[in-house]
C-alpha positions as CSV (number, residue, x, y, z in Angstrom):
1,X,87.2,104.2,110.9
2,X,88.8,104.4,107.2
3,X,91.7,106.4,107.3
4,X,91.9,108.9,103.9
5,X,95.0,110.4,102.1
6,X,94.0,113.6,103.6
7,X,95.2,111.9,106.8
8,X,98.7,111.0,105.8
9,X,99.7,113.6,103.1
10,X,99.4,117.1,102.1
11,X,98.6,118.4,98.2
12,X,99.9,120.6,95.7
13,X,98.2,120.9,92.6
14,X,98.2,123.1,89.4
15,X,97.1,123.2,85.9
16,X,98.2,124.2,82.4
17,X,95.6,124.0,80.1
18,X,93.7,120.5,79.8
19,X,96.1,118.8,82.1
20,X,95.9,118.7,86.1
21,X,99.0,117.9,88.0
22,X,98.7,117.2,91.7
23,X,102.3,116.4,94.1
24,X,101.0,114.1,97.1
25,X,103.5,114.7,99.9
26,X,103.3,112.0,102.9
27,X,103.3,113.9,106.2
28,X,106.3,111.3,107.3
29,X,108.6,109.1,106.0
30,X,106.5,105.8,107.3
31,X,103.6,107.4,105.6
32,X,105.3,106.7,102.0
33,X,104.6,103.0,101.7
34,X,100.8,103.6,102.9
35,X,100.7,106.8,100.3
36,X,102.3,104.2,97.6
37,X,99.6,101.8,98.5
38,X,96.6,104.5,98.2
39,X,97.2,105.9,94.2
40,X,97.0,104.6,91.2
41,X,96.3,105.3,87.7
42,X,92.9,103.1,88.5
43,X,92.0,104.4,91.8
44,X,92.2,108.1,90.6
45,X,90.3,107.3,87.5
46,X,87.5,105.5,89.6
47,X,87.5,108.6,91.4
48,X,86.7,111.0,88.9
49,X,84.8,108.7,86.7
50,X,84.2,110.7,83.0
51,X,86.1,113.9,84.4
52,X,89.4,112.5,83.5
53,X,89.1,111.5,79.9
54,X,92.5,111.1,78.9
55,X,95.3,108.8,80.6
56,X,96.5,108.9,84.5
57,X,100.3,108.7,85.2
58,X,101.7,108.1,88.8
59,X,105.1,109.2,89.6
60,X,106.9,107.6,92.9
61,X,109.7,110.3,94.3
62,X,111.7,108.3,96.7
63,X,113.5,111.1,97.9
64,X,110.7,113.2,98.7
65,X,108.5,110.8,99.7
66,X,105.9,112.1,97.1
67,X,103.9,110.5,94.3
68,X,103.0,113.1,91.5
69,X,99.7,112.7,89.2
70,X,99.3,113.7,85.9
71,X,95.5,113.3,84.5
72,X,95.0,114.8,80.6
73,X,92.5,115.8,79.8
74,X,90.8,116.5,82.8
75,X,89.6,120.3,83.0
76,X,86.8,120.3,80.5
77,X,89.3,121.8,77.7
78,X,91.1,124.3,80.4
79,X,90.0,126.9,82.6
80,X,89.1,129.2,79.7
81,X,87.4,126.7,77.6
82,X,85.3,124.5,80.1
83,X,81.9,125.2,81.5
84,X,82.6,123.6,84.5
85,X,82.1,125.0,87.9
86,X,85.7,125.3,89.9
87,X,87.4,122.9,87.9
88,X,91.5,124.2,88.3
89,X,93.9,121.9,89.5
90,X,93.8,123.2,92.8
91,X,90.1,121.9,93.3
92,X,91.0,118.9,91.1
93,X,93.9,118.1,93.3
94,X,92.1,118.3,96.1
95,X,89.8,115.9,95.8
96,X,93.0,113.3,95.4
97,X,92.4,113.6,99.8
98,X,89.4,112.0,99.9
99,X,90.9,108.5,98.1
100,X,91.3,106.2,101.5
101,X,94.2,105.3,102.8
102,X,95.3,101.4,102.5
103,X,97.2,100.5,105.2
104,X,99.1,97.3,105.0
């Protein structure tokens, strides 16, 4: 069985107008090199295909054992703006989980 991200990290997520960041936090420290493995700037733009239409950065934090994404443009113009359904960074982020999990 594919393992996902949502078995080896926790999420937090937020938004400020068009842009989504979302902190990916590896349940343990041997976790890390699996969660490094799992997100990229390509993997999370196959993901949500035309949703993000600007660029994808992914942050490593070493000392967290974290990787923080940053997707602009990628709310529809913002919470007040879009006519999307649910689209904050919280449901956004969310959805980061569901990327699986490459184990080396």
């Amino acid at each position: 069985m594919t393992r996902l991200l949502r078995d080896i990290c926790y999420i937090r997520s937020g938004d400020k107008g068009d842009v989504c960041t979302a902190g990916l936090i590896a349940r343990t420290p041997g976790d890390y090199a699996t969660l490094l493995r799992s997100v990229d700037p390509d993997k999370v733009r196959a993901l949500y295909g035309d949703w993000v239409q600007g660029t994808v950065h992914c942050y490593p934090m070493d000392n967290i054992h974290a990787v923080v994404v940053v997707m602009e443009r990628a709310l529809g113009g913002g919470a007040t703006r879009t006519l999307r359904l649910d689209q904050t960074g919280k449901a956004l982020g969310h959805a980061l989980l569901r990327l699986p999990a490459v184990d080396a």
